[in-house]
N, C-alpha and C positions, 0 to 999 in steps of 0.2 A: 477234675481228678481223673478223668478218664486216659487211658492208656491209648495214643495215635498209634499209627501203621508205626512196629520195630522204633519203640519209644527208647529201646536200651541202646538200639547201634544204629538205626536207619534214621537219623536228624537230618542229615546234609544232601542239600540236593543235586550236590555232585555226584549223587550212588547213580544218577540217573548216566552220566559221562561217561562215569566206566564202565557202568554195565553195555549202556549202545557200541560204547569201543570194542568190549567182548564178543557181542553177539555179531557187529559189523567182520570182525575178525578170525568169525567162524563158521561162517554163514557164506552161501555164494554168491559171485556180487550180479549175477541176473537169472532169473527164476529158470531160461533156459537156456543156461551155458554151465561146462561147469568152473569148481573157483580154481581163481586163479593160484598157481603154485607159490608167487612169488611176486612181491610187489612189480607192476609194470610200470610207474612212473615215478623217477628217483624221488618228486617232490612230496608224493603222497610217503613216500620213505619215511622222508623227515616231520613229516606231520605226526605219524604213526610213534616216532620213537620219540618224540619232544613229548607227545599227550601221555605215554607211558612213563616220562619221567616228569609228570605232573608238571610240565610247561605251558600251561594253559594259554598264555598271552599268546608265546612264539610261536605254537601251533594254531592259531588263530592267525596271526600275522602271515603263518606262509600260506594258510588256505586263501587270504586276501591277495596276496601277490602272486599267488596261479591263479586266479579266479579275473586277477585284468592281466595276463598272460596266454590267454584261451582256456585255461580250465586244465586242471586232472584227469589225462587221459585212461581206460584200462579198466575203470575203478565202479565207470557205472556213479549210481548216488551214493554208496559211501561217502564221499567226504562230504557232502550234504550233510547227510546224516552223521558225522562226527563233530561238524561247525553247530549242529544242534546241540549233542551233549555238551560242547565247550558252552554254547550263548546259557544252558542252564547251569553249567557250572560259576557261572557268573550270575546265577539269578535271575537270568534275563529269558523269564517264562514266555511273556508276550512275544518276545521277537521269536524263540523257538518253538512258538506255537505255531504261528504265523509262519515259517519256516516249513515246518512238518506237515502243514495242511497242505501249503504252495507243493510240496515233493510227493505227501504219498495221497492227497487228494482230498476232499472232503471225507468222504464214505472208506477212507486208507486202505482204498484200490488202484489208487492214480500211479502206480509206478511197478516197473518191471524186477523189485526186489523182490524177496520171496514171501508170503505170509508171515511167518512166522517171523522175521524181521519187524514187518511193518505191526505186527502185536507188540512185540516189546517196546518199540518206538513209542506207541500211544501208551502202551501200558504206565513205561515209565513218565512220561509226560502227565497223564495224571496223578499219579502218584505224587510227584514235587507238587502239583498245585492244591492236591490233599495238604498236605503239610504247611503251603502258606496258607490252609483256610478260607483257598478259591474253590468252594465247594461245587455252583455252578457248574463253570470250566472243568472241575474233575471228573464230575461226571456224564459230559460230553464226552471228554475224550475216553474215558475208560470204556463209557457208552461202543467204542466204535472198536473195541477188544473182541475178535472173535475166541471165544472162551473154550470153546473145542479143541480149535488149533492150539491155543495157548495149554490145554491141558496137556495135550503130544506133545511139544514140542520141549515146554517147561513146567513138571506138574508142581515144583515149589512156588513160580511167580503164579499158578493158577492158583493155587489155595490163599494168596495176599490177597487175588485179582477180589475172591471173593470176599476174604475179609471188607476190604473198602469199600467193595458194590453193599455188606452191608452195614456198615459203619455208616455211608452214605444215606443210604433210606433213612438212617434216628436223624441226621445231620440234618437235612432238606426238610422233613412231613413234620409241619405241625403238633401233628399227632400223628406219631410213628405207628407204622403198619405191623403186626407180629408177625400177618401172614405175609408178608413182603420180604419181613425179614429173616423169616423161618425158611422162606425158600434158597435163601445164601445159605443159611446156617445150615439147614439139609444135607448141602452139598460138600460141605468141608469136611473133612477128614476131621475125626472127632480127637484123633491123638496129634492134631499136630498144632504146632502153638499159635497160629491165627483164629485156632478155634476157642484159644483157651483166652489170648485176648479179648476174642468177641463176647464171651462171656464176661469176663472181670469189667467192659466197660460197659454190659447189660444190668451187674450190679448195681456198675457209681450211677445210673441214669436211673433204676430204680428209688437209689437214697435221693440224687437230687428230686423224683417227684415225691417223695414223703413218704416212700415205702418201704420203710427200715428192714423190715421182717421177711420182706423179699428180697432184697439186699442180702440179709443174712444167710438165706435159704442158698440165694443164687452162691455165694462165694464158699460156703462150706460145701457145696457139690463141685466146684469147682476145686477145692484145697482136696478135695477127697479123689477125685479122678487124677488128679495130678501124684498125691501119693502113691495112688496103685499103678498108676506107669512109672514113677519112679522104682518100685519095689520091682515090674516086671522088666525093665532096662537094667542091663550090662553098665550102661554109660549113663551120667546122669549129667543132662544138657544145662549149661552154667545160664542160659539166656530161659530155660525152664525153670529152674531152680531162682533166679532170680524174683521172677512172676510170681513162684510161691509165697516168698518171701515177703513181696508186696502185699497179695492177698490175705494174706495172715495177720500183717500189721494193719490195713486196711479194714479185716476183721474186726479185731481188738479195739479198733479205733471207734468201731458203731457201738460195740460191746458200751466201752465204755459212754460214750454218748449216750445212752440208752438208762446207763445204773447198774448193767449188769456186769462187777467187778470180778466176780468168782469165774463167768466164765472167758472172760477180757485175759482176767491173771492165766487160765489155763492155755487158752492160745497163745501172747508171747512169751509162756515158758518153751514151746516149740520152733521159737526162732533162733538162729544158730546166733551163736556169741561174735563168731567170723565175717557175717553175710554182708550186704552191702547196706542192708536198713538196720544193724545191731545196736547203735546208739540212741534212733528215733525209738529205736523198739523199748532198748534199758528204761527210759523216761518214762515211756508207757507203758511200764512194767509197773517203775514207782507211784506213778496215779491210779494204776490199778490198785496195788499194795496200798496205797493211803485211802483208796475207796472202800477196803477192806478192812480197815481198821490196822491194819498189820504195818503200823510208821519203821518199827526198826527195818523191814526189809525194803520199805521205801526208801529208807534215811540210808543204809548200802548201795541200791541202787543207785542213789545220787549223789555217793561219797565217789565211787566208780566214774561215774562224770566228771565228777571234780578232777580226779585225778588227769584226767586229759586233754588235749590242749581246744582248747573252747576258740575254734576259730569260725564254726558254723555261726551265724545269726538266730537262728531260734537254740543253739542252747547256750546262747547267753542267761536263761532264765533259769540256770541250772544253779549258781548261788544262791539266788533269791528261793528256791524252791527247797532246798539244803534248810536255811533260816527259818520256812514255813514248817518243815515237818520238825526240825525240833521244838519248834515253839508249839506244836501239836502234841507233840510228847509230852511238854511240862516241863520244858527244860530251858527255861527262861533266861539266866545266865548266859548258856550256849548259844540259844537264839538271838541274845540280842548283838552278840561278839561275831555271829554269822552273817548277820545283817546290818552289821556296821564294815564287815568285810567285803559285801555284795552290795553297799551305796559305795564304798571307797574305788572297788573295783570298777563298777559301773562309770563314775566320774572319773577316774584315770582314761578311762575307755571310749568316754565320750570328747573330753579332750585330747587326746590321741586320734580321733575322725576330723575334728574339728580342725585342728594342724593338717592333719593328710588332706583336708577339702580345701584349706586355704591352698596348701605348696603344691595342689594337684596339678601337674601338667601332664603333656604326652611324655615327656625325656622320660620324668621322675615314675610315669606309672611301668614305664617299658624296662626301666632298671630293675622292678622289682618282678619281670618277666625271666624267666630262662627257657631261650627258643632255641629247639634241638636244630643243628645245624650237619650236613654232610659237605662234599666238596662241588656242592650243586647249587646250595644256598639253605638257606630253612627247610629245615623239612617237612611234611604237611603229611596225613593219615590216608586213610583209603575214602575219607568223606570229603576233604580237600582243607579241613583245618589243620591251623598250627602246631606243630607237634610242641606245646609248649607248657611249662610246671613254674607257680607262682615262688620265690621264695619267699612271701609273705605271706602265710596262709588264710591271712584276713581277706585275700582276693580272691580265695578257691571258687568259694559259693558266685560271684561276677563269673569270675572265669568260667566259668561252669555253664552260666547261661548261653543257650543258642544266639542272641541278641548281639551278645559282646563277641562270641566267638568268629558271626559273620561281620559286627564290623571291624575287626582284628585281621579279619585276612581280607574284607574291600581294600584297607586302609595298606594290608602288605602289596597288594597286587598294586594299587596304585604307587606304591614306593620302586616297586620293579618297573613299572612302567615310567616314572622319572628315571630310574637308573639307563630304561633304554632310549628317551632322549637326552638324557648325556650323552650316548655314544653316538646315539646319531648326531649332535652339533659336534663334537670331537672331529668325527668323519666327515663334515661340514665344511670346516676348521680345516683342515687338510686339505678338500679338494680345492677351498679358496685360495690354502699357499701353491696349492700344482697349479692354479690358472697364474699365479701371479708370477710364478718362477718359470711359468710358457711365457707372458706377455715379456719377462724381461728378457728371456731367449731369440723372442721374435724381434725383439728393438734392438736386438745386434746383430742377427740375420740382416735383416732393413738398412741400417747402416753399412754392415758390409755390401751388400748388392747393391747400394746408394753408388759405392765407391766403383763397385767394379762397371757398373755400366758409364760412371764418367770416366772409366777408363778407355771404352768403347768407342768414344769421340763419335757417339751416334750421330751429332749435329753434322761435321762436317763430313759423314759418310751419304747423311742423305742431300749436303751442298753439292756435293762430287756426283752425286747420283742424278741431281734434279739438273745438273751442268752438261751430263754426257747425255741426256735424254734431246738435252735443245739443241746440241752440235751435231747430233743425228738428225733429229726432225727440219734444220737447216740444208744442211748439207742433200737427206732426198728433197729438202724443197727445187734448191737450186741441181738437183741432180749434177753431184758432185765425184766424180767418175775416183778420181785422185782419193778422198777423203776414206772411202770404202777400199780400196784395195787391202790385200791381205798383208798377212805377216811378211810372207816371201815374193810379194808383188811389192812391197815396200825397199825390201831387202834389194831386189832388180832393180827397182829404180835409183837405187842409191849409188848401187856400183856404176849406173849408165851413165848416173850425176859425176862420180870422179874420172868416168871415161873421158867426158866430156869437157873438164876441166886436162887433164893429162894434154887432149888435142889440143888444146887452145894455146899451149906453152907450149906447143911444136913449130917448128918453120913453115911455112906453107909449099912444100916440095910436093913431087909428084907421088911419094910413098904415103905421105902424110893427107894427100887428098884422098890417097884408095882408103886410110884408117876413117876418113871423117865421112866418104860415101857409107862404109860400111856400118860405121855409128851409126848414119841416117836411116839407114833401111830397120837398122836394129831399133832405134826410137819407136818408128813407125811402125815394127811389129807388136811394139809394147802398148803402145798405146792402142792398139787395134784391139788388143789382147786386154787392156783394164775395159776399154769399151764393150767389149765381147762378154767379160764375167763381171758386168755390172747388176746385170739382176740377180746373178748365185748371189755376188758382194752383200749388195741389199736387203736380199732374203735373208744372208746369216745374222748380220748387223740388226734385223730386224728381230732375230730370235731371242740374238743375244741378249737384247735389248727388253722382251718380256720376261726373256729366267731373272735379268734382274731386276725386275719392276716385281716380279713374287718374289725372290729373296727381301728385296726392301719391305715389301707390305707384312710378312712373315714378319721379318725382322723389328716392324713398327707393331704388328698386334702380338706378339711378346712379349715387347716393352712396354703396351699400353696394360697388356695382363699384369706382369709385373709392380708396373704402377697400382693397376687396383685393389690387388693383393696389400702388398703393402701398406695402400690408404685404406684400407677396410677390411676387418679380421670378422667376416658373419662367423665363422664355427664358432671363436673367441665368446664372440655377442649372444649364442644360442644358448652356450658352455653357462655364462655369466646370469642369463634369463632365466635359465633353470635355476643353476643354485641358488639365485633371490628370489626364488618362487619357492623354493623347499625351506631355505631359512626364515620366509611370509610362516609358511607353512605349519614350521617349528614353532614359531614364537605364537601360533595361534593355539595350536595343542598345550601348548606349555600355559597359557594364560588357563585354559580347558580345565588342565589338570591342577594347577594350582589350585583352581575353585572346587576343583573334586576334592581334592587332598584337604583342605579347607571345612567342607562338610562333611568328610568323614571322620575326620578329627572330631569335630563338633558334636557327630552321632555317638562316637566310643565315649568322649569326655561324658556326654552327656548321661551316659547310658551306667556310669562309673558313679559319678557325681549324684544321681538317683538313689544308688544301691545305698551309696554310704549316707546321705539324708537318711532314707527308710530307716538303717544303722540308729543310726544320731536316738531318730524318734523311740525308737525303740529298747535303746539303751535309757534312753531320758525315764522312759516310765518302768523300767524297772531301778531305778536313781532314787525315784522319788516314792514309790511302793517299798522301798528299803528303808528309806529314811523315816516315812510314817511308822513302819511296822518296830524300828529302831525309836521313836520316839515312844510307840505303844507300850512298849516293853520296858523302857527306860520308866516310865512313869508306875508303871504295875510292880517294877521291883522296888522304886522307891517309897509304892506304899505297900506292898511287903514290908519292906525293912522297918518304915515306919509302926507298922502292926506290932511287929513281932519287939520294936522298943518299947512300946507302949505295955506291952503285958510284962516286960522286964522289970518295968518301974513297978 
């Protein structure tokens, strides 16, 4: 019965996310520098705006993909410490423990953040592990709060801080210390509601050791403090006025336990008709009233109930308790016409679970879900659940449980997280048509340059090549005077070859011997003259002869490039090895997730399928408490009637 840290709005341990988001985002990011005006690194951008619109995954995903990128420059350990609240907005206490020790240190001095940072770090990290019930662990880390700082810097979270340092001392000591716990209590501001908490749960701890009368004591001073700050408040706090509420019915409830009707009835007369316990309260009004001998204001009471739609599980028993107080009255008739309408009820109601437990599936439970949606996807609260309203109000009381509510958003997040391996095999898909619509670009590349270099007639370029190398290397073998002459040493000899034919079809006369003397001299000077620039000849022939021995070799490791380009695409084959190592990759997450999505099913089904058993059972025995109390009466009017013949005769 006791009331945990902000039992009315602090469930989710996502409060822990966005608060470190807060504090990270207004805080400096190193103790001596100051902050920065403006994000310095676009990725931390995106992280920042994705966690503020509750993107929990995606901002996860990109702090993962800067982090094998070289990391978040600018930022300092912020994004550390933002990859923390997300791992606890997923629950995932151990790893953000383990996380938070590795950054701000054992003793959370290990890092150049500023104090007051590194309190609310730990602060909130026990806080979540208060609530799952890791009491240990809670208070290690709260242990390592410096309480001072925490008061300066945040004196609301110091007045929680205290609350759970002593919440913790009843939770851990065997036998809880007063004076351990008196020294928390010391310290809390006595108006403000962690104190009024610590009190109402120093109540239920006295009723559960069997001290009803201090119990009493304790929560009537508690309903009375709280009234006289109401009356001295302007504003009357709806998360105070709630607590009253509780404490009053909580009152009334020992009351009644106890025998004491008169003053049970006077406490939930002070309960608002409006409030959020009005209908637990009405009942317990009527057992009060029936304690009191006063059936008609009981039998109002629970005509009042009737009247409304009975979706709760405990006030199912609001028929059957209709049938008891008239049959209290003596109105035997009415009772038993009540309690033939509260077995009939009951058995409709039990067979209507019975059908819903058979047809139960996930489709059929999610139909009867209405999930607030924007143009982001679902919408989700300030605690990270579903912003969702049953329209069958037989699910409120499920829905309502923390249990269901986390595994309703495990089971949404993993449904986003399938949604983003679709897109990444989609994107898969694609990059497998881009290599295929490259490979078949490349095989007509290939073809063409097949074509053009047999157009090249490289074969007989390097015939022609390897030909004029040997009629050189021949020709200075036999040092071949003739063979080397140039263009225009060729050109002379050719004209001195038709001179020489001209003289030979001349007469042999006297003019004809001065042309043939003077051919001869002219031979002779030629010849002197190819002999004479036989080694320039040589030398050029010779040069010539390497430019094209590198053109050809050029020209052959080109073609051999060519060739192996062609015969072997490595980028192709790198391109190819990745994306079969990503689609490995895919198909291993996807096996991952299916198993997750598998268990989490299993946990909500399960956790559904629970509720409505309990239902069932519950329903069954006020079925059967109807049907005796309908038989009892049944039998009592028929010996009435019989009586009352009998004195007729």
């Amino acid at each position: 019965m006791a009331l945990k840290a902000g039992i009315l709005a602090r469930k989710r341990s996502v409060w822990v996310a966005v608060s470190c988001l807060w504090l990270m985002a207004s805080t400096p990011g190193w103790a001596d520098e100051p902050a920065p005006e403006r994000v310095q690194d676009l990725r931390y951008g995106w992280v920042l705006y994705n966690y503020h619109q509750g993107q929990a995954f995606d901002a996860l995903t990109q702090l993962s993909v800067a982090s094998e990128q070289g990391g978040i420059q600018g930022h300092g350990d912020h994004p550390a410490l933002i990859e923390g609240g997300l791992l606890l907005s997923y629950g995932m206490t151990r790893e953000a423990g383990e996380l938070f020790t590795r950054l701000l240190g054992g003793d959370g001095k290990g890092s150049a953040l500023s104090p007051e940072v590194r309190n609310q770090a730990w602060f909130y990290l026990g806080k979540v592990l208060y609530l799952e019930a890791d009491y240990q662990l809670a208070e290690a880390n709260l242990n390592r709060v410096d309480g001072a700082t925490l008061e300066t810097s945040e004196p609301g979270l110091y007045q929680e801080w205290l609350y759970l340092q002593a919440r913790l001392a009843e939770q851990l000591a065997s036998q809880p210390d007063p004076d351990a716990i008196g020294q928390f209590r010391d310290q809390l501001d006595p108006n403000a509601i962690w104190a009024h908490y610590l009190t109402y749960n120093t109540a239920m701890a006295e009723l559960a050791d069997g001290n009803a009368e201090a119990a009493i004591a304790t929560l009537a001073e508690l309903i009375r403090q709280m009234e006289a700050e109401a009356g001295d408040s302007s504003e009357d706090s709806p998360e105070q006025q709630a607590l009253m509420e509780k404490s009053r019915l909580s009152l009334a409830r020992i009351y009644l336990a106890n025998g004491r009707f008169d003053e049970a009835f006077r406490t939930l007369e002070l309960l608002s008709a409006e409030g959020p316990f009005s209908d637990r309260a009405l009942f317990e009004y009527a057992v009060a009233a029936a304690g009191q001998g006063e059936m008609a204001r009981a039998l109002n009471a629970v005509n009042v109930l009737s009247s409304r739609q009975l979706f709760s599980p405990w006030l199912q028993q609001v028929p059957y308790a209709r049938g008891y107080l008239l049959e209290q009255m003596n109105r035997p008739a009415e009772a038993l016409v009540a309690f033939r309408e509260a077995a009939d009820r009951y058995e409709r109601l039990e067979a209507k679970l019975v059908t819903a437990r058979t047809a139960l599936t996930e489709d059929s439970l999610m139909a009867r879900l209405e999930f607030q949606q924007d143009g982001d996807g679902k919408m989700t609260d300030a605690y990270g659940r579903l912003k969702v309203m049953p329209s069958d109000f037989g699910l409120s009381e499920i829905l309502a449980t923390e249990s269901f509510q986390q595994a309703l958003s495990e089971l949404h997040d993993l449904y986003r997280m399938q949604a983003f391996l679709d897109d990444w095999q989609q994107q898969l898909a694609s990059f497998e048509l881009m290599l295929e619509t490259r490979q078949m670009q490349r095989t007509a590349r290939i073809k063409a340059t097949r074509q053009a270099l047999a157009e090249q007639q490289a074969d007989q370029w390097a015939a022609e090549h390897q030909q004029y190398r040997q009629q050189i290397t021949e020709a200075l073998a036999r040092e071949d005077y003739q063979f080397l002459m140039t263009a225009e040493q060729k050109e002379l000899r050719t004209r001195l070859d038709r001179v020489a034919e001209s003289l030979a079809a001349l007469p042999n006369d006297e003019r004809t011997q001065r042309q043939r003397a003077q051919y001869r001299r002219m031979q002779a000077h030629f010849d002197w003259m190819i002999v004479d620039d036989y080694g320039v000849n040589r030398w050029a022939a010779q040069r010539q002869l390497r430019e094209l021995d590198t053109a050809m070799a050029e020209f052959r490791s080109q073609r051999q490039t060519i060739e192996t380009l062609m015969a072997d695409d490595k980028q192709h084959q790198r391109l190819s090895d990745r994306l079969a190592a990503r689609e490995k990759e895919l198909t291993s997450l996807r096996q991952e997730l299916e198993l997750a999505l598998s268990e989490a099913r299993g946990r909500m089904m399960a956790r559904v399928d629970q509720a409505l058993l309990v239902q069932r059972k519950q329903l069954r025995g006020y079925r059967v408490a109807s049907r005796h109390a309908q038989a009892r009466l049944a039998d009592r009017l028929y010996q009435l009637q019989s009586r009352q013949g009998s004195g007729d005769e």
